[in-house]
N, C-alpha and C positions, 0 to 999 in steps of 0.2 A: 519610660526609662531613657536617659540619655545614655546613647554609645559612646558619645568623647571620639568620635571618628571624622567630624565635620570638618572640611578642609585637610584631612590628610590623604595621600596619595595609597588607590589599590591597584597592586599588577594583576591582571587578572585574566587567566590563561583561560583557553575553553569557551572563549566569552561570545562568540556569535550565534549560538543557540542553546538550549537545553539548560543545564542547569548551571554552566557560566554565565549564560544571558542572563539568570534569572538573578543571580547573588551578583552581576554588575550592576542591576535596574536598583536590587533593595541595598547596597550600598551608595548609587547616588541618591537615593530617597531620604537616607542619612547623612547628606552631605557632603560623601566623600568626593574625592577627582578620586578619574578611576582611568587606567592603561587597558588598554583591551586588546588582547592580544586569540591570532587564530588565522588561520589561512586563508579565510576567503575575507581576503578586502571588503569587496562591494558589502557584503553583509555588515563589514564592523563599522563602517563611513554608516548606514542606514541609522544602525543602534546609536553611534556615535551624535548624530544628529538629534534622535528618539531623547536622548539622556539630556543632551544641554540646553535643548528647546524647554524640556518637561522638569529641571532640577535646578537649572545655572549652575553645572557644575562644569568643570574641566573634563573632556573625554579625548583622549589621547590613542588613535589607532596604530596599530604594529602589526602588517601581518608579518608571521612568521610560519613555517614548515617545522614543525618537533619532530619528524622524522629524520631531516638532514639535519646532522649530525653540524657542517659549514657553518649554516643557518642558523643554531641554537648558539653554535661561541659567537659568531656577531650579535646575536642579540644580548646575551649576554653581557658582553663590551657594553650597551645601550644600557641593559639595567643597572651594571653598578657603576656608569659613571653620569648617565643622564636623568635616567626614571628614578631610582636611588628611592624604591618606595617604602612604603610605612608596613603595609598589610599585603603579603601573601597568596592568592589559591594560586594553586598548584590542579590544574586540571586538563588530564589527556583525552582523546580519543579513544574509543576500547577497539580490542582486536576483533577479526571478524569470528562466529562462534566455530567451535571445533573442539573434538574432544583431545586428551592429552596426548595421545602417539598419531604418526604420519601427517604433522604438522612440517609444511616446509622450513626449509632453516629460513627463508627471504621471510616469512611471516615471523619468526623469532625474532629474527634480529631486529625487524624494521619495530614489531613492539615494542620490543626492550630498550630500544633508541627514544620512539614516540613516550613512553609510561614510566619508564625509568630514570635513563641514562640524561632525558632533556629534565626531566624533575630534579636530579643532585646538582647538575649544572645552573638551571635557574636559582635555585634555593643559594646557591655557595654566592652566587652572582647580586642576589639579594641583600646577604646579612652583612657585609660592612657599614652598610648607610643606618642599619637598624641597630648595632653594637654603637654606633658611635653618638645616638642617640637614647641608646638605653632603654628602647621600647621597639618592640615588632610583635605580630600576627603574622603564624603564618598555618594553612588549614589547607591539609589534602584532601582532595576528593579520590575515596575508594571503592568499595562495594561490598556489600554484605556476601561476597565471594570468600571474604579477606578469613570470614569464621565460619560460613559455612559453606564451600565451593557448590557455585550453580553447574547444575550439569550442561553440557555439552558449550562451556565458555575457559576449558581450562588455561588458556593462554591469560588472559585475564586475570582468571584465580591463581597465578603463579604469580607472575609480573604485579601484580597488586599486592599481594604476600609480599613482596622485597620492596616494595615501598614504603610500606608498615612498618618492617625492619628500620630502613632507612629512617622513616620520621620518627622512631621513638628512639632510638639511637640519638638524633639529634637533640630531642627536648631536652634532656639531660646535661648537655654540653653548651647550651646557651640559655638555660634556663636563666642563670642568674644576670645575665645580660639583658632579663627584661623582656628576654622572646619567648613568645610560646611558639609549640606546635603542635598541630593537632588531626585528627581525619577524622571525615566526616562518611560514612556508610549508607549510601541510598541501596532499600529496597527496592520493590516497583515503584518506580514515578515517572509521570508517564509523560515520555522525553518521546524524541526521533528513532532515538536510540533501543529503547524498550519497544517502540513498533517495529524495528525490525528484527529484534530477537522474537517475538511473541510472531511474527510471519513468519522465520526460517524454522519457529519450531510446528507452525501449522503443516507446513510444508514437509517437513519430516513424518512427521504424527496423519498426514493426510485427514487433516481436520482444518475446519475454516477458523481464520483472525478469530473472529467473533469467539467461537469454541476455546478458544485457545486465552482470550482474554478475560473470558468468564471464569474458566479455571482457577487463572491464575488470580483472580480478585478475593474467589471463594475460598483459597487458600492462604490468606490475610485477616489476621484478628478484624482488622475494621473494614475490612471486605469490600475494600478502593482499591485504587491507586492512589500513590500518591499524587500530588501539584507542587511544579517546579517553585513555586513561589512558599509553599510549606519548607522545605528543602532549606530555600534561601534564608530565609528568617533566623535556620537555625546553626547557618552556617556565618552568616553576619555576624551574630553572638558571640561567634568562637574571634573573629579577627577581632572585633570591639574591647573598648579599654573594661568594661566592668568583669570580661572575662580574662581577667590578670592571673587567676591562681587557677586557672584552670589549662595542662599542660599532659603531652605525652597520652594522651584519653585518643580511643576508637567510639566516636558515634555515633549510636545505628539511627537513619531517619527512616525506616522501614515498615512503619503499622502494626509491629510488634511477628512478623513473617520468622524474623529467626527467634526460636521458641529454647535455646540454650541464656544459663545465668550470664 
């Protein structure tokens, strides 16, 4: 299947490891030039190189901080008057794990700054370039939090919850301009990320990694993990032109984990 994404431009937030890295590799595999965006420089210069050696595509490094609040309006400035992209991810950092009371406020704020507050900023930053050509992708990454809160992650499942708000609020408002939006729901897939929640919960449970990853596999219809690169595949689709009428949708790449309609 052709995507129709070859040679257009992806912002791509999150992009120095996990499951940014991965949906920035399988859209320059399609084609795309892609913006990569993420705090640590040295990381996105490596990728950066990785992509136009391995694709001949354009790869455009930005670090940026989505915690300061500074840092996100100047970039901002950048996206919609420089980068002016085609196609969307939206992807944060998650909060560190904790359950929902005697959470510091410096831990609130600074997530709802990183998960939230830089997400409606990039996105508003986004859609004039993409209104004024009558076509956009744009695809959040959330967590299967969003429908069924993982325990002891509730900042997370809060802050992702008003994100969701956020993007299906939107679909409806630029729909007919040709944009979609959409979220995408990883269950376990097995990120940096996912090894350090499945350690902080050994560590709790006083049980080892290994225990604690077995659990968590055997508690999965297809009783893996997922691969960043499964993830990507299906999150490409949603930024890609054949996915035109597909809009305002939650979904799950999970193994089938969460067991509600």
């Amino acid at each position: 299947m052709d995507l129709g994404i070859a040679g257009k431009t992806a912002l791509v937030m999150g992009a120095s490891q996990g499951l940014g890295r991965a949906i920035a590799e399988t859209l320059a595999e399609e084609g795309a030039n892609v913006v990569l965006v993420a705090r640590d420089a040295e990381a996105l210069e490596t990728l950066a190189k990785e992509i136009t050696d391995k694709h001949d595509v354009r790869a455009t490094v930005c670090p940026v901080d989505l915690s300061d609040s500074l840092a996100v309006t100047a970039f901002c400035t950048r996206v919609e008057n420089e980068f002016k992209p085609d196609m969307l991810l939206n992807n944060t950092g998650g909060p560190p794990p904790s359950p929902s009371t005697g959470v510091s406020d410096e831990v609130w704020h600074n997530s709802a700054q990183m998960m939230l507050f830089s997400v409606v900023r990039v996105t508003e930053a986004a859609l004039p370039a993409m209104k004024a050509r009558g076509w956009g992708r744009i695809v959040a990454i959330g967590s299967s939090g969003i429908v069924q809160p993982i325990p002891n992650l509730a900042v997370s499942n809060t802050i992702r919850g008003a994100v969701a708000g956020f993007c299906k609020s939107l679909s409806a408002e630029v729909a007919a301009n040709g944009i979609t939006v959409n979220m995408v729901l990883p269950g376990k897939i097995d990120t940096g990320r996912l090894g350090r929640i499945d350690t902080a919960q050994a560590e709790r449970e006083g049980k080892s990694v290994e225990e604690v990853r077995a659990a968590g596999q055997a508690a999965i219809p297809i009783k893996r993990y997922g691969q960043p690169e499964e993830f990507a595949k299906v999150a490409v689709f949603l930024l890609s032109d054949p996915a035109g009428y597909v809009t305002g949708q939650m979904t799950r790449i999970d193994g089938g984990i969460i067991r509600s309609i």
